[in-house]
C-alpha positions as CSV (number, residue, x, y, z in Angstrom):
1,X,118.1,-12.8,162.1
2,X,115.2,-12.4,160.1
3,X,112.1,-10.2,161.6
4,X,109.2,-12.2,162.0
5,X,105.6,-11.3,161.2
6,X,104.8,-11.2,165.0
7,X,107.4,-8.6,165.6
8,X,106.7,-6.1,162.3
9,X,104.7,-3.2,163.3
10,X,101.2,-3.2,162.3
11,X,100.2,-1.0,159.9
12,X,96.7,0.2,160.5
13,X,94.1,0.6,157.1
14,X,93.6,4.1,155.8
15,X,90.4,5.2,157.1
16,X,87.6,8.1,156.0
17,X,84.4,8.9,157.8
18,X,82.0,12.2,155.9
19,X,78.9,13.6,157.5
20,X,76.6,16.3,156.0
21,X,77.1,19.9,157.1
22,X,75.6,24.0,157.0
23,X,76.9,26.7,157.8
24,X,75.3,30.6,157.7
25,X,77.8,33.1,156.3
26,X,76.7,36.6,155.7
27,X,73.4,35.9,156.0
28,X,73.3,32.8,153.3
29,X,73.3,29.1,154.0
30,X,75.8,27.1,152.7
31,X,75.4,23.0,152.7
32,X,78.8,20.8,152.5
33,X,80.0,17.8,153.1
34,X,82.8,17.1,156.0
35,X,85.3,14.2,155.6
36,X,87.7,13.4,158.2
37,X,90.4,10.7,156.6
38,X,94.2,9.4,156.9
39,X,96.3,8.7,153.7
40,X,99.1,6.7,154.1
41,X,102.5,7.7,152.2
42,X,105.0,5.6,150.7
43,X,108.3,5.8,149.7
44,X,109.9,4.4,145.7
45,X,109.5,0.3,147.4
46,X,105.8,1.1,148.2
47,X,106.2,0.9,151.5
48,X,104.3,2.9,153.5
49,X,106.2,5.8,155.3
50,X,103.3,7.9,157.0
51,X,99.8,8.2,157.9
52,X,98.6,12.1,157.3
53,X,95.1,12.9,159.2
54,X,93.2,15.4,157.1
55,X,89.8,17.2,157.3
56,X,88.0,18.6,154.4
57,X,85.3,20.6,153.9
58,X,83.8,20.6,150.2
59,X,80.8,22.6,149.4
60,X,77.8,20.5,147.8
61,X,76.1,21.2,144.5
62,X,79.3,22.3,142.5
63,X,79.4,20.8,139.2
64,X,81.9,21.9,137.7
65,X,85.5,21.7,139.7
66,X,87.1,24.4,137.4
67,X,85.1,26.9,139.0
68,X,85.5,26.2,142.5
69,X,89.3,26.9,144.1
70,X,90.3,24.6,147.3
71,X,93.0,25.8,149.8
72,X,95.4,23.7,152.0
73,X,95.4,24.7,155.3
74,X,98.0,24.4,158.5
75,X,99.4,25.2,161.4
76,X,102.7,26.3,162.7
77,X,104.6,25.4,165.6
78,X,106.8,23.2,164.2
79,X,104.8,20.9,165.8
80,X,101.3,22.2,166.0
81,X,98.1,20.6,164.2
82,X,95.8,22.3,162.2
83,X,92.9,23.5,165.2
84,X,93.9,26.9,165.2
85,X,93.2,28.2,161.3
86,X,90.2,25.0,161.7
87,X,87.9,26.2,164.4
88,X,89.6,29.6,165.0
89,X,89.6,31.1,161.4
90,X,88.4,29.6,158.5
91,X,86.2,26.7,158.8
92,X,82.5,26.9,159.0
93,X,82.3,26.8,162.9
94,X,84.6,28.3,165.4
95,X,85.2,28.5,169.3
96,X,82.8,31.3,170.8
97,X,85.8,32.5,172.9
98,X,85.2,35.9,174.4
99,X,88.9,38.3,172.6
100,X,90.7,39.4,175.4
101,X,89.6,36.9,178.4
102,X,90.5,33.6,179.3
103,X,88.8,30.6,177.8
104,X,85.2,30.0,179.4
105,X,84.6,26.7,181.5
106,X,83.0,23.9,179.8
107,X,81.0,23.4,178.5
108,X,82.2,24.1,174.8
109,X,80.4,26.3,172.8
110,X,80.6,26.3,169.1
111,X,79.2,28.8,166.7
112,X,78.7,29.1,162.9
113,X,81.8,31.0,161.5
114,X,79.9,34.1,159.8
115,X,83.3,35.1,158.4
116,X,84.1,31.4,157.2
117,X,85.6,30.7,153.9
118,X,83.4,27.7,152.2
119,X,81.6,30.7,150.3
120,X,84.6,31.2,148.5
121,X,86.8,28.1,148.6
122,X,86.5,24.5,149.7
123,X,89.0,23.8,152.6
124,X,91.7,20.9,153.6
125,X,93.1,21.3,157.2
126,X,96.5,18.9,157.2
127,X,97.9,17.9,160.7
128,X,101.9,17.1,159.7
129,X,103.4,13.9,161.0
130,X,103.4,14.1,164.7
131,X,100.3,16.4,165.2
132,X,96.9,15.9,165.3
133,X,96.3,12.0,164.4
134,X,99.5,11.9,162.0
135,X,102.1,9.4,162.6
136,X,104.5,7.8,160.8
137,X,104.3,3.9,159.7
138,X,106.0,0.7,159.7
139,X,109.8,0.9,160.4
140,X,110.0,4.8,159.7
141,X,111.1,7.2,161.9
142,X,109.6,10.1,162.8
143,X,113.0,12.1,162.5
144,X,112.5,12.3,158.9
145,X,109.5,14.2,158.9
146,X,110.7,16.6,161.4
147,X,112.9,18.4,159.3
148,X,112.2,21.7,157.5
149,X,112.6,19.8,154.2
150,X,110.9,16.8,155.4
151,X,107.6,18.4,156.4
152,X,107.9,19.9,153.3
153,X,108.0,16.8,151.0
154,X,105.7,14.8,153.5
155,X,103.0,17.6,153.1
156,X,103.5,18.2,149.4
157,X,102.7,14.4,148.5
158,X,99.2,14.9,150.9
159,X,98.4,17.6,148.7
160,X,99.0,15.8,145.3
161,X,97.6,12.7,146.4
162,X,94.2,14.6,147.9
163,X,94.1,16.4,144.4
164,X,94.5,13.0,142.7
165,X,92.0,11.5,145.1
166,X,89.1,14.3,144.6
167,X,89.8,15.2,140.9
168,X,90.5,18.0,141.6
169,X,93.6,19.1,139.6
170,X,91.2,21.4,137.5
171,X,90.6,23.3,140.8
172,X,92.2,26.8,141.6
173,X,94.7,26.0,144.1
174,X,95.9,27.8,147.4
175,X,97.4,27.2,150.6
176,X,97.5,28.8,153.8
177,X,99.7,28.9,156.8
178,X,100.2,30.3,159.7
179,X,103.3,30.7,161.6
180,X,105.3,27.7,161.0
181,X,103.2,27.2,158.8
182,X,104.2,29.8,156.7
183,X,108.0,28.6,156.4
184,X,106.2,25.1,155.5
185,X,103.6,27.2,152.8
186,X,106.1,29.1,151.1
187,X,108.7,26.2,151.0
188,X,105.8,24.1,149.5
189,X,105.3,26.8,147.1
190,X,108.3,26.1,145.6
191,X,108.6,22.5,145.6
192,X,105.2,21.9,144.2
193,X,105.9,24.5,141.4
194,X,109.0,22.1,140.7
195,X,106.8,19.1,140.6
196,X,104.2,21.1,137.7
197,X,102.0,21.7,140.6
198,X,101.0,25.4,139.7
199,X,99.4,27.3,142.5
200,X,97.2,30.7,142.1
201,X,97.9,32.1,145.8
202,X,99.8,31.7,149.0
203,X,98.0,33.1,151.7
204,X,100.8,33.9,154.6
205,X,99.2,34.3,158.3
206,X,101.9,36.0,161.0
207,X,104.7,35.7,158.6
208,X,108.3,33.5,159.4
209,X,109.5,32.9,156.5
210,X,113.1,34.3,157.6
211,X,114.1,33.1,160.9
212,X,117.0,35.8,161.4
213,X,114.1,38.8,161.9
214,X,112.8,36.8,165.1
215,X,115.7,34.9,166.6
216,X,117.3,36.5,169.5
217,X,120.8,35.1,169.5
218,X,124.2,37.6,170.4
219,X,125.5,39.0,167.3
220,X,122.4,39.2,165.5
221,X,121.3,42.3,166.1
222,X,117.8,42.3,163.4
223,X,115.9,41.2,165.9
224,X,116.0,44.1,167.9
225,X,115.6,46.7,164.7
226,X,112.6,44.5,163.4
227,X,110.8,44.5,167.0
228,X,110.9,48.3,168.2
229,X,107.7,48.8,166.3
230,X,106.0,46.0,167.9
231,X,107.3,47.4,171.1
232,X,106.1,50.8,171.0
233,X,102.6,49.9,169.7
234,X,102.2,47.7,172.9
235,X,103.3,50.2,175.1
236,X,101.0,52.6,173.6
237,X,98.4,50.1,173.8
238,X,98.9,49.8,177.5
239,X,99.3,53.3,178.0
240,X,102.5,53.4,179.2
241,X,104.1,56.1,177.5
242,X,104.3,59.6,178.7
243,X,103.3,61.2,176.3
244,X,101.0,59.2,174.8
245,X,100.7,59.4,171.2
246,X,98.6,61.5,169.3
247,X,98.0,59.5,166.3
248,X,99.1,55.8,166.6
249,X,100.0,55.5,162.7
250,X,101.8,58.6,162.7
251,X,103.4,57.2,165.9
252,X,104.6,54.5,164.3
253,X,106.0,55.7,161.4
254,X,108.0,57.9,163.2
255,X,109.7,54.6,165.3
256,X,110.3,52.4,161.9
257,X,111.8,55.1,160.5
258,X,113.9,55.9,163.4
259,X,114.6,52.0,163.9
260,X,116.0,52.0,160.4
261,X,118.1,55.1,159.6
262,X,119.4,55.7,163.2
263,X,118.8,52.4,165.7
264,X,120.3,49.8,162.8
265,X,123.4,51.9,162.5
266,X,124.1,52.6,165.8
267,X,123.9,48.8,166.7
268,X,125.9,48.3,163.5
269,X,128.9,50.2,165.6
270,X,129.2,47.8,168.8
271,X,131.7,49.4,171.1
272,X,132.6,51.9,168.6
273,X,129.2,54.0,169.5
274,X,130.6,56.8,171.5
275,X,128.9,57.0,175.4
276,X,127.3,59.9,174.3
277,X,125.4,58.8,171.8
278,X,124.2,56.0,173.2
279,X,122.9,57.7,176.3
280,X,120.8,59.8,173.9
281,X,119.6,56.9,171.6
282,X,118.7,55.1,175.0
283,X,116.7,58.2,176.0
284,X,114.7,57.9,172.8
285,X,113.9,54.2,172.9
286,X,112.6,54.8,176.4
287,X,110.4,57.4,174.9
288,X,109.1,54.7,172.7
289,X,108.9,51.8,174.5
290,X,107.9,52.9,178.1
291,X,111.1,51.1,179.6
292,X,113.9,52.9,181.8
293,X,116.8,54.5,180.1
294,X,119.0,53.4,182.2
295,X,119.0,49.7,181.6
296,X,118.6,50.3,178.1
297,X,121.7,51.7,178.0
298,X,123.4,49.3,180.3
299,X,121.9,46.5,177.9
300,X,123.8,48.1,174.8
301,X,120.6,49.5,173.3
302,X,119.6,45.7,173.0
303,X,116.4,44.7,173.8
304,X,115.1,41.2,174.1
305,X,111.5,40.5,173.3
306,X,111.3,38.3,177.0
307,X,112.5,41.4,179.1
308,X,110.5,43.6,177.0
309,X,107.3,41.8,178.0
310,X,108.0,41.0,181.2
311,X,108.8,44.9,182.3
312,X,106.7,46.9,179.9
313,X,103.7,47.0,182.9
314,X,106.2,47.9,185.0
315,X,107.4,46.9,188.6
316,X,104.8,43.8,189.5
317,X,104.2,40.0,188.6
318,X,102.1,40.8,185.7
319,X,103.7,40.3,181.8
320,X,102.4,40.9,178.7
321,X,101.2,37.9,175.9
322,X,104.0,37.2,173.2
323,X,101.4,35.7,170.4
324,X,99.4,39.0,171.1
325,X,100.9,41.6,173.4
326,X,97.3,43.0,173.9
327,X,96.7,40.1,176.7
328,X,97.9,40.5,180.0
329,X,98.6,38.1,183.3
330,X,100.8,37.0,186.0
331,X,103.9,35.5,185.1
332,X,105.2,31.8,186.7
333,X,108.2,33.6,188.3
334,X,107.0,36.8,190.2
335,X,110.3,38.1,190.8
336,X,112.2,37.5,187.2
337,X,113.0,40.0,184.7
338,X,112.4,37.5,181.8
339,X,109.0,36.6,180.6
340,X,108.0,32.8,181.7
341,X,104.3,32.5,180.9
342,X,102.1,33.7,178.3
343,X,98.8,34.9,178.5
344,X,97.8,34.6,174.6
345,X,98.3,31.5,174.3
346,X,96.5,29.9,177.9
347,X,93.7,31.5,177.4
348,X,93.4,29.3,174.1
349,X,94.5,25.7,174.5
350,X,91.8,24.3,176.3
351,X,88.7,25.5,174.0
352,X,90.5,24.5,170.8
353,X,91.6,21.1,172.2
354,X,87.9,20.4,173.3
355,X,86.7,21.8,170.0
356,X,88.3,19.7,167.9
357,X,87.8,16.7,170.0
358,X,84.3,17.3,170.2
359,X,84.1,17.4,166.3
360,X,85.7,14.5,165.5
361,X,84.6,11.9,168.5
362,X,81.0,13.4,168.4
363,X,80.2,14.5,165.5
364,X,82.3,13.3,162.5
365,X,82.1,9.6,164.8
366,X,85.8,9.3,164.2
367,X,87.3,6.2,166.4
368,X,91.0,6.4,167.7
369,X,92.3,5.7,171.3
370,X,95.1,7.6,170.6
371,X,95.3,11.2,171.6
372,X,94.5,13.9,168.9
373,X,97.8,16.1,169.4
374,X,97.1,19.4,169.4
375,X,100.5,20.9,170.0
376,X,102.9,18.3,170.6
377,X,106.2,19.7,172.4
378,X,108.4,16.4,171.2
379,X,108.2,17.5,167.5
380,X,108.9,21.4,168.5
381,X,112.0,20.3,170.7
382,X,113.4,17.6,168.2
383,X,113.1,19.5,165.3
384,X,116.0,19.9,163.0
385,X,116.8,23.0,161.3
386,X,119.7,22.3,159.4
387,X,119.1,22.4,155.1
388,X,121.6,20.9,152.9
389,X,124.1,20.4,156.0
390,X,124.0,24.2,155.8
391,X,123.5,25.4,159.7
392,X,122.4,29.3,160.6
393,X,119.0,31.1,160.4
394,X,116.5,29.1,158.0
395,X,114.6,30.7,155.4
396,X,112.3,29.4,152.9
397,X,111.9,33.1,151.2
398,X,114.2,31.9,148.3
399,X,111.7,29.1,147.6
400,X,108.5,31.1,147.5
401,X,110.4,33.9,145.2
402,X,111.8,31.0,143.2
403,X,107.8,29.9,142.5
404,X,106.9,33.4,141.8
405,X,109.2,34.2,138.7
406,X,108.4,30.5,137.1
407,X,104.7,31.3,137.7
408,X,103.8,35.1,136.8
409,X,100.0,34.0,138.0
410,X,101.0,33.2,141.6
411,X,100.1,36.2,144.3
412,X,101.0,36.5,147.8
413,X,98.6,37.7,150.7
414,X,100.4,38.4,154.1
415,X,98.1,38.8,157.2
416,X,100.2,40.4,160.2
417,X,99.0,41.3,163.7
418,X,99.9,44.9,165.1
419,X,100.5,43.2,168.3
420,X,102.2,40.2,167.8
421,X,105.4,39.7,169.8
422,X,106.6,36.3,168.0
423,X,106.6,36.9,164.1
424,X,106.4,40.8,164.2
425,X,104.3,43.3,161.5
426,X,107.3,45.0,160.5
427,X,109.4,41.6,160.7
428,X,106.8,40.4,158.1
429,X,107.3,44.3,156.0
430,X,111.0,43.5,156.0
431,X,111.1,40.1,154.1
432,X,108.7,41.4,151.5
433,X,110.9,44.9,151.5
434,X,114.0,41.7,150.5
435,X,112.0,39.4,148.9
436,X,114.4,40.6,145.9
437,X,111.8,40.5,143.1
438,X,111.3,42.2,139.5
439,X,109.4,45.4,140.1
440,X,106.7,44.5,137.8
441,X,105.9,41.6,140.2
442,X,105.8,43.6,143.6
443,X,102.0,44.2,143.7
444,X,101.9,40.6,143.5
445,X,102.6,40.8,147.0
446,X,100.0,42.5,149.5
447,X,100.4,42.9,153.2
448,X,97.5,43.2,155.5
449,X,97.7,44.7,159.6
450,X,95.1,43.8,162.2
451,X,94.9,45.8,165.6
452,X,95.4,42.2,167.4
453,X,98.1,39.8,167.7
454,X,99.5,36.5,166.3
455,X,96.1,34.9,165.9
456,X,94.1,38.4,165.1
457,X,90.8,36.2,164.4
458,X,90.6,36.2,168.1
459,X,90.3,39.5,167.8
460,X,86.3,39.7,166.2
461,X,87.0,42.9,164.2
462,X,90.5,41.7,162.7
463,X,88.8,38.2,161.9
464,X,86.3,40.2,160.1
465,X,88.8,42.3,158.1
466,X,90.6,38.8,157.5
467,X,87.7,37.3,156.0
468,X,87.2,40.3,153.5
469,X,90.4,40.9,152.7
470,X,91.1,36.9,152.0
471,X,87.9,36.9,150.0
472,X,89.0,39.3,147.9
473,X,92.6,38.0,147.1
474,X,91.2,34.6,146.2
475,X,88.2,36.5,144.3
């Protein structure tokens, strides 16, 4: 029976609302223009697919658009919208959240972003279908955006159609990610090099571009190699090793170096490791990571990241933060062994889900009943991983090494937190150590550490580093 036009689904109009802005960064003010807008995708019928909510910030008084880069900005999760890098990082105001603390009551403040980015590049944040005010359209599913290669496509298309939109194809071009957002940015890299869409940088914020460093499953043991580091600087941070380290660099070194030439080995044996040797390497890792030999050893010198966290402070209810290992707090189950609850990330919701609220409804006048979708569970849980019917650990490494050797212009910047427990430093070290590129084109790639954690621009000093050393790459 044929559909009638009572029972299609409406389609709304593509909308855009811009308001005037400044901003005071290092002293100088800068005046741009904030536009808030949804463009609707369509597939080879015309049919629109998708509605993507974007915010841009363009400096005013730049004549010439050669001479002016613009950078794409998101979000991980899967499933997370574009607040975070928005009004935590890069845009020309951010929360005035105190590092280290939860969130203050309401109400909000908001400050001007000293260590913004509009002095050195215009800015488009992108919420992906499903976040923020993104949703797919007509008789389309939201299944096919939730898909490593779906976001992918569904994200590339924003980008060409803003660039078409804003005549901007002269523009230098960057994008940056975070997280997630990284897998997405350096999967885009490729696919838009594919599509002629040449790109001068990637900027790569808590690296996951290669989901076996991070995920915990039996029988893949990287996990545990990549995340002694991480370990042991947390521990040291909470001054639970006895004896504390001299030097925490020097400390360090000394744990890679161990976790590569005798932990990776010795897990590489399985039962073949003889008793003896694992009672000593148990006694080490102890040494290193404040935890009690004992279990260590009865846990096969395995180590996962929720039992590290939840028993690094010792016996107690409390448990350290997995986006930054620095925060501490009680955990949901006071008796468990397994981490439940973490810190970093309550401390954060609230304040970045009133900021951007407060932007758009107030400020920017945006009108929508519908909820702004900060962080939106559905997409994470439905999310499919599998590529090509392949199934196993993604990676979208191949893809960003792939746009590197057809463009010999394109660089790399790769921002790490010392203390991040979900996409570790030395995680991050170990993809680039594999990235499996010419040596000529290795100091294309930089990686920067901050002394905080998954979102280090909490962290004041780190977000200063991250301003400079970001200025830098794209200057």
């Amino acid at each position: 029976m044929a559909e009638t036009e009572a029972e299609k689904p409406v389609i709304p109009p593509e909308q855009s609302t811009s308001r005037p802005g400044r901003t005071c960064i290092d002293g100088v003010e800068h005046p741009f223009t904030t536009t808030a807008a949804t463009v609707h995708l369509r597939d080879a019928e015309g049919k629109e697919r998708a509605r993507l909510f974007t915010i841009s910030h363009v400096l005013d008084g730049v004549e010439d658009p050669a001479s002016r880069p613009v950078t794409f900005c998101f979000n991980g999760g899967p499933g997370s919208s574009s607040v975070w890098l928005h009004y935590g990082a890069f845009g020309p105001w951010r929360v005035d959240m105190p590092d280290l603390q939860a969130a203050p009551p309401p109400p909000l403040r908001m400050v001007d972003n000293a260590h913004g980015l509009l002095d050195k590049t215009d800015l488009v944040f992108i919420d992906p279908v499903g976040t923020g005010f993104s949703r797919p359209l007509g008789e389309e599913k939201a299944e096919a955006f939730h898909s490593i290669d779906g976001d992918i496509e569904s994200v590339g298309e924003l980008i060409r159609r803003w660039l078409d939109r804003n005549g901007r194809w002269a523009s230098p071009r960057y994008l940056a990610g975070e997280s997630y957002g990284t897998t997405r940015a350096a999967g885009l890299a490729g696919w838009l090099q594919e599509r002629g869409v040449a790109l001068n940088g990637v900027i790569l914020v808590s690296l996951a571009t290669d989901f076996q460093n991070f995920v915990f499953e039996p029988g893949n043991d990287l996990p545990h190699i990549l995340y002694l580091p991480g370990y042991a600087a947390t521990a040291a941070y909470h001054g639970r090793l006895d004896p504390a380290p001299a030097d925490l660099e020097s400390f360090l070194a000394e744990v890679e170096r161990f976790a590569i030439e005798e932990y990776a080995p010795a897990l590489l044996l399985g039962a073949r490791l003889p008793p003896a040797r694992r009672d000593a390497l148990a006694a080490t890792l102890a040494r290193y990571t404040g935890l009690p030999a004992s279990q260590i050893a009865r846990r096969r010198l395995r180590i996962p990241y929720s039992w590290f966290m939840r028993s690094v402070l010792g016996e107690g209810e409390r448990t350290v933060g997995r986006l930054d290992a620095r925060y501490t707090g009680p955990d949901l189950d006071p008796y468990g062994q397994e981490m439940t609850r973490d810190p970093s990330y309550d401390a954060a919701l609230g304040a970045f889900t009133a900021a951007v609220n407060d932007d758009l409804r107030r400020r920017l006048g945006w009108e929508e009943e519908a909820p702004y979708e900060v962080l939106s569970r559905k997409v994470n849980q439905g999310w499919r991983w599998e590529r090509g019917g392949r199934k196993g650990f993604p990676s979208t490494t191949g893809e960003l090494r792939a746009a590197m050797i057809a463009n010999p212009h394109l660089r790399v910047l790769i921002c790490n937190g010392l203390y991040d427990l979900a996409t570790p430093l030395f995680a991050a070290r170990h993809s680039v150590e594999h990235l499996l590129l010419p040596d000529e084109d290795r100091a294309r790639v930089q990686v920067c550490a901050y002394p905080a954690g998954h979102m280090m621009y909490f962290h004041p000093p780190s977000l200063r580093a991250l301003k400079a050393d970001i200025a830098g790459f794209i200057r």
